[in-house]
C-alpha positions in Angstrom: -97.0 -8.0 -79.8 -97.8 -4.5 -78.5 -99.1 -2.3 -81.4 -97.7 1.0 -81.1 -100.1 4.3 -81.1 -100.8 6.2 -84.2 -97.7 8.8 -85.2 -95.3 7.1 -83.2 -91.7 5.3 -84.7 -89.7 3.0 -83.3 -85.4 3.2 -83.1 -84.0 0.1 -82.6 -80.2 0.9 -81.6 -79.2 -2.3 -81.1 -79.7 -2.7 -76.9 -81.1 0.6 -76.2 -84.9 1.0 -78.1 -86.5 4.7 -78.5 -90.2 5.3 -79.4 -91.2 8.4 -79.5 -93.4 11.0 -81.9 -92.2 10.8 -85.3 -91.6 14.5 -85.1 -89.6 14.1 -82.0 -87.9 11.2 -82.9 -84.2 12.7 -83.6 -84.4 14.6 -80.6 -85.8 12.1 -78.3 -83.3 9.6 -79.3 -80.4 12.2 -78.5 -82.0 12.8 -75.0 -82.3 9.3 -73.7 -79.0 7.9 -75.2 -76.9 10.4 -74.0 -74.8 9.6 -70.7 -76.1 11.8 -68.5 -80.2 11.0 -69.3 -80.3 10.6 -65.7 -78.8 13.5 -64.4 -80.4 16.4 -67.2 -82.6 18.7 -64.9 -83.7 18.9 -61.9 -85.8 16.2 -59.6 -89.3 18.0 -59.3 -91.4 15.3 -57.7 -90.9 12.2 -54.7 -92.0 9.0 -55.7 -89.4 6.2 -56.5 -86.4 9.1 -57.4 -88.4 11.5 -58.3 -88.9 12.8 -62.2 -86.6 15.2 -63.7 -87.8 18.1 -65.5 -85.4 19.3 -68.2 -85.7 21.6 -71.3 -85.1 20.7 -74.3 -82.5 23.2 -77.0 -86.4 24.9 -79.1 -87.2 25.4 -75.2 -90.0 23.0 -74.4 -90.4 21.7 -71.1 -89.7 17.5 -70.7 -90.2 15.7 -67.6 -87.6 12.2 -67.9 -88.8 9.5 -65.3 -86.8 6.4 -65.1 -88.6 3.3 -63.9 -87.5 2.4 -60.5 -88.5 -0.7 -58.1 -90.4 0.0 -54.7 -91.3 -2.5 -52.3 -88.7 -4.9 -51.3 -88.0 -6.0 -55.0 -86.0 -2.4 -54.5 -83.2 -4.2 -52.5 -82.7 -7.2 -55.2 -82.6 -4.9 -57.8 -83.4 -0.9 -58.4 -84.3 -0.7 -61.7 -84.0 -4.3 -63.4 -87.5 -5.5 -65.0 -87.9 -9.0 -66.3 -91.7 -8.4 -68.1 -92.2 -8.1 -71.4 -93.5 -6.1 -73.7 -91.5 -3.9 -71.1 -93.7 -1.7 -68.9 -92.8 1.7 -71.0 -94.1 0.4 -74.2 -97.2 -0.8 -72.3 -97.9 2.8 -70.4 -97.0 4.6 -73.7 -99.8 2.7 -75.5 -102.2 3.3 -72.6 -101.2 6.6 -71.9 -102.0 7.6 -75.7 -105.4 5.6 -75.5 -106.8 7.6 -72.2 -105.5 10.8 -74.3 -107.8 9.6 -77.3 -110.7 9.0 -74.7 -110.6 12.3 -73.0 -108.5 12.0 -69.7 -106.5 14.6 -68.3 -102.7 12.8 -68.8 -99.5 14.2 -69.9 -98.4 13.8 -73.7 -96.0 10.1 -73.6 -93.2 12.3 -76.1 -91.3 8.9 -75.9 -90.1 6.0 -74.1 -86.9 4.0 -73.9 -86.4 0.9 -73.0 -82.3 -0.5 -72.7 -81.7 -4.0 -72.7 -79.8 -5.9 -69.7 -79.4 -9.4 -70.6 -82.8 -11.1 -69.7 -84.1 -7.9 -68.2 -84.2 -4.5 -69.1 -84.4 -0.3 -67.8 -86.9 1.8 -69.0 -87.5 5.4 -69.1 -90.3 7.8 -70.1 -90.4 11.6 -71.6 -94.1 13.2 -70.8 -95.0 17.1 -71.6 -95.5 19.3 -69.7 -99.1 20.1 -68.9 -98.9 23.6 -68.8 -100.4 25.9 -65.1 -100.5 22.2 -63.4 -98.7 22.0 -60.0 -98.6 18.6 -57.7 -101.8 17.5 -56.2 -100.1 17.6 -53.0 -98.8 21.0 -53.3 -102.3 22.6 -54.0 -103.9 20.3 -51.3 -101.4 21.5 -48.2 -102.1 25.1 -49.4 -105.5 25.4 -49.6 -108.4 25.4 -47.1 -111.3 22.9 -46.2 -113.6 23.9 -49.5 -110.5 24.1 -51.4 -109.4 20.7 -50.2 -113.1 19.2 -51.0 -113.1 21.0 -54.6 -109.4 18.9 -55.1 -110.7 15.8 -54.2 -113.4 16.2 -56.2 -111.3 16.9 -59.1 -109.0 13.9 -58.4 -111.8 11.8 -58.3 -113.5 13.0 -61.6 -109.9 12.2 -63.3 -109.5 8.8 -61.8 -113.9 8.4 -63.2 -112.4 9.4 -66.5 -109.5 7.0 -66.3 -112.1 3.9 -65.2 -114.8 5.2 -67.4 -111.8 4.8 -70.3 -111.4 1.6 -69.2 -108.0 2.3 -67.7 -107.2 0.8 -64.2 -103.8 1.4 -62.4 -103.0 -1.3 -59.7 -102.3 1.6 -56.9 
């Protein structure tokens, strides 16, 4: 059984499962139960349908990404996962972990993970890491040094991540 990070509670609601900060719980819950969970903000970033950055009624800034398939699992099924523990509960815990050891990640505010049968959809709610802009972004704008000093960067994070002991498959 996955443990789940210090300060963190766990809503069962029947199908639909919410951990989140135990501060945040109430109004984490309302955000990823509601209809339109997928549809609250706008898309800010590619990837697999992109993550939505919303914000919330006290005016904090949430990014909402909803796990999606790649690779040709995509055409069987877009966003169907048979694993367990489900994949949110398992980046929450790591997510917190690399946190705790130092590594430049987001805050995991909270996860959700709604239950399909056998399989199940997850989503996750991260912070906002304030002055940050996409890697790409910053790397098409600037010039040759600049683009050195950014890899450079990107490498010390991915160090910190490995030096953590935290290894992503990509």
């Amino acid at each position: 059984a996955l443990i789940l990070p210090e300060g963190y509670e766990d809503l069962d609601r029947g199908s639909v499962r919410v951990v989140a900060a135990r501060l945040d719980l109430e109004e984490m819950t309302g955000l990823l139960c509601g209809a339109d969970r997928d549809e609250a903000g706008e898309v800010v970033s590619g990837g697999r349908g992109g993550t939505r950055r919303g914000v919330l009624p006290g005016g904090r800034a949430v990014y909402v990404r909803h796990y999606l398939r790649g690779g040709m699992m995509r055409f069987l099924s877009r966003d169907l996962y048979l694993a367990r523990p489900a994949r949110p509960l398992r980046e929450l815990a790591v997510t917190h972990y690399a946190r705790a050891s130092g590594c430049p990640v987001p805050q995991v505010l909270a996860v959700c993970v709604e239950e399909a049968g056998m399989f199940y959809r997850g989503w996750m709610v991260t912070g906002e890491l304030e002055g940050t802009r996409p890697l790409f972004d910053l790397f098409a704008s600037a010039d040759e040094a600049g683009r050195k000093r950014l890899l450079r960067a990107a490498g010390l994070a991915i160090r910190c991540l490995h030096d953590a002991g935290v290894y992503h498959p990509d």
